[in-house]
C-alpha positions as CSV (number, residue, x, y, z in Angstrom):
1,X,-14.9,-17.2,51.5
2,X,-16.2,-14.1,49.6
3,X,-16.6,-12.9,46.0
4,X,-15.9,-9.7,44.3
5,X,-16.6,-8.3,40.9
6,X,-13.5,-8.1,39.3
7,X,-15.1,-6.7,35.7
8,X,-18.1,-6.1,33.3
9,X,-18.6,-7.4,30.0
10,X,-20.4,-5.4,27.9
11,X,-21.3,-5.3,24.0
12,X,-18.6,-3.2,22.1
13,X,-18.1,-2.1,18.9
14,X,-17.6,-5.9,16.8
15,X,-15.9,-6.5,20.6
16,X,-16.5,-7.0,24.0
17,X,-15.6,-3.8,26.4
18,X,-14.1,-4.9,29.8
19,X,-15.6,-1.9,32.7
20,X,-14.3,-1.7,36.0
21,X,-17.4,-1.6,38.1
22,X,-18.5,0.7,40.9
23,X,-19.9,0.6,44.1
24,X,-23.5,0.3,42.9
25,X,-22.4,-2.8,40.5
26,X,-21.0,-5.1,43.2
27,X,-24.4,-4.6,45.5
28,X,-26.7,-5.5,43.1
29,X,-24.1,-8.6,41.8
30,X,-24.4,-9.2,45.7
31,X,-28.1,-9.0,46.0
32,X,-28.7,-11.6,43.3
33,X,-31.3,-14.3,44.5
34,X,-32.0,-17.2,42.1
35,X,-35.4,-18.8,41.6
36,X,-34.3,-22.1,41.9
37,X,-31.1,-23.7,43.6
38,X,-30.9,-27.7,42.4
39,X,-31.1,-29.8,45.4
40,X,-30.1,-33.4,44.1
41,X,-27.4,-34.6,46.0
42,X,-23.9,-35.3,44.8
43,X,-22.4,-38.8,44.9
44,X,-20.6,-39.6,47.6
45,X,-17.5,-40.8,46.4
46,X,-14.6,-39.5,47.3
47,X,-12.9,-41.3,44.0
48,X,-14.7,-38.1,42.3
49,X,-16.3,-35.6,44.1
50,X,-14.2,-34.5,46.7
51,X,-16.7,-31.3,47.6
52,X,-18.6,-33.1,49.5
53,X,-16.0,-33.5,52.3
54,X,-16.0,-29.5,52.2
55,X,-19.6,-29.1,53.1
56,X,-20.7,-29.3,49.6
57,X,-23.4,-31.6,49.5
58,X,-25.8,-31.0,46.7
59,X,-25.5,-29.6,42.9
60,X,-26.8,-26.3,44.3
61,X,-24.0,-25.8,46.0
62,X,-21.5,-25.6,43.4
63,X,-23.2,-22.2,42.0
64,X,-23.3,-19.0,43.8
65,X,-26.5,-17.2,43.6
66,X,-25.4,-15.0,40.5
67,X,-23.9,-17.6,38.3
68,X,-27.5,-19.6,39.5
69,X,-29.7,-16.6,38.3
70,X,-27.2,-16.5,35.3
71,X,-27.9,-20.5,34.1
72,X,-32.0,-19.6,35.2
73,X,-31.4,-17.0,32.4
74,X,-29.9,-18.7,30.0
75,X,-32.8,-21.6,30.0
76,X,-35.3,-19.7,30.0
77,X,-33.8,-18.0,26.5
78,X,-33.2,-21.6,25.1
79,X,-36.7,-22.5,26.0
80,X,-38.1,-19.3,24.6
81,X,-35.8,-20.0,21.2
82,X,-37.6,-23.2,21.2
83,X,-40.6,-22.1,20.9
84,X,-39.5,-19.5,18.0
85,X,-38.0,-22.5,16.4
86,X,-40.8,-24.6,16.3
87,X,-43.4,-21.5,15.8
88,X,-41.2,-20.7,12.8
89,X,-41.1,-23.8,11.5
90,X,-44.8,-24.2,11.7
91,X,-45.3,-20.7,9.6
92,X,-43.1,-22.1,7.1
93,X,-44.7,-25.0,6.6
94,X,-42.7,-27.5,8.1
95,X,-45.1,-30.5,8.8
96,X,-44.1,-31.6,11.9
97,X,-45.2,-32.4,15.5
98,X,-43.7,-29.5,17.4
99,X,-41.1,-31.8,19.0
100,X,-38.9,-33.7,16.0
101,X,-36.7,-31.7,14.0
102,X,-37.0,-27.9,15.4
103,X,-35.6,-29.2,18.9
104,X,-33.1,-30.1,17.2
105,X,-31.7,-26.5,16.6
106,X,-31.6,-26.3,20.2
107,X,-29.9,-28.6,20.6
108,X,-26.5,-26.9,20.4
109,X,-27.5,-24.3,22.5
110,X,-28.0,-26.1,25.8
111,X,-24.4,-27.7,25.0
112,X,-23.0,-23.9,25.1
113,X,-24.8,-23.0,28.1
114,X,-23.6,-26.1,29.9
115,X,-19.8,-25.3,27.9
116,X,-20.4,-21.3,29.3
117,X,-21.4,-22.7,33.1
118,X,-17.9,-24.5,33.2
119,X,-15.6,-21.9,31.8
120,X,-17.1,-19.4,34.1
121,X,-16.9,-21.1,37.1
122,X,-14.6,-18.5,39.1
123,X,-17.1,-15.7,37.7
């Protein structure tokens, strides 16, 4: 089984623009190597994970490599807004530990990234 770029989001004007990509776009979509692949292995129980009968034995295998580097990416951002959060919150005089309230504003963004990771699962 293969993959092929169907389309490119970009930034538009207060929308997103939808670009058929070119030859150059789908090698480097193709060429994408993650840093990491998760290796834990998935239950198995056929009651609920029915990929491991395909071959499909660990988390890691439910990604390709570009929506892997694509979740790598989007960590790495939340951790980096973390660390905004809480350095913000220290220059404004917050009095706090560096891990109470300001991880909570992050909260919400690991629960879009996990949201984004299932609605873009044929991407």
């Amino acid at each position: 089984m293969g993959a092929r770029l169907m389309a490119i989001v970009a930034e538009g004007n207060r929308r997103r623009v939808y670009l058929s990509p070119i030859e150059t776009h789908e090698a480097i979509a193709s060429h994408a190597q993650p840093e990491w692949k998760p290796e834990t292995s998935l239950p198995d129980d056929p009651r609920s994970f029915w990929t491991v009968d395909y071959g499909l034995t660990t988390y890691g295998d439910l990604f390709t490599p570009r929506q892997l580097v694509a979740l790598t990416t989007f960590s790495d951002l939340v951790q980096e807004a973390r660390e905004k959060v809480i350095e913000d919150a220290r220059k404004s005089g917050w009095d706090d530990d560096g891990q109470g309230h300001p991880i909570t504003r992050i909260f919400p963004l690991l629960i879009g990234i996990n949201v984004l990771s299932v609605f873009s699962e044929g991407t």
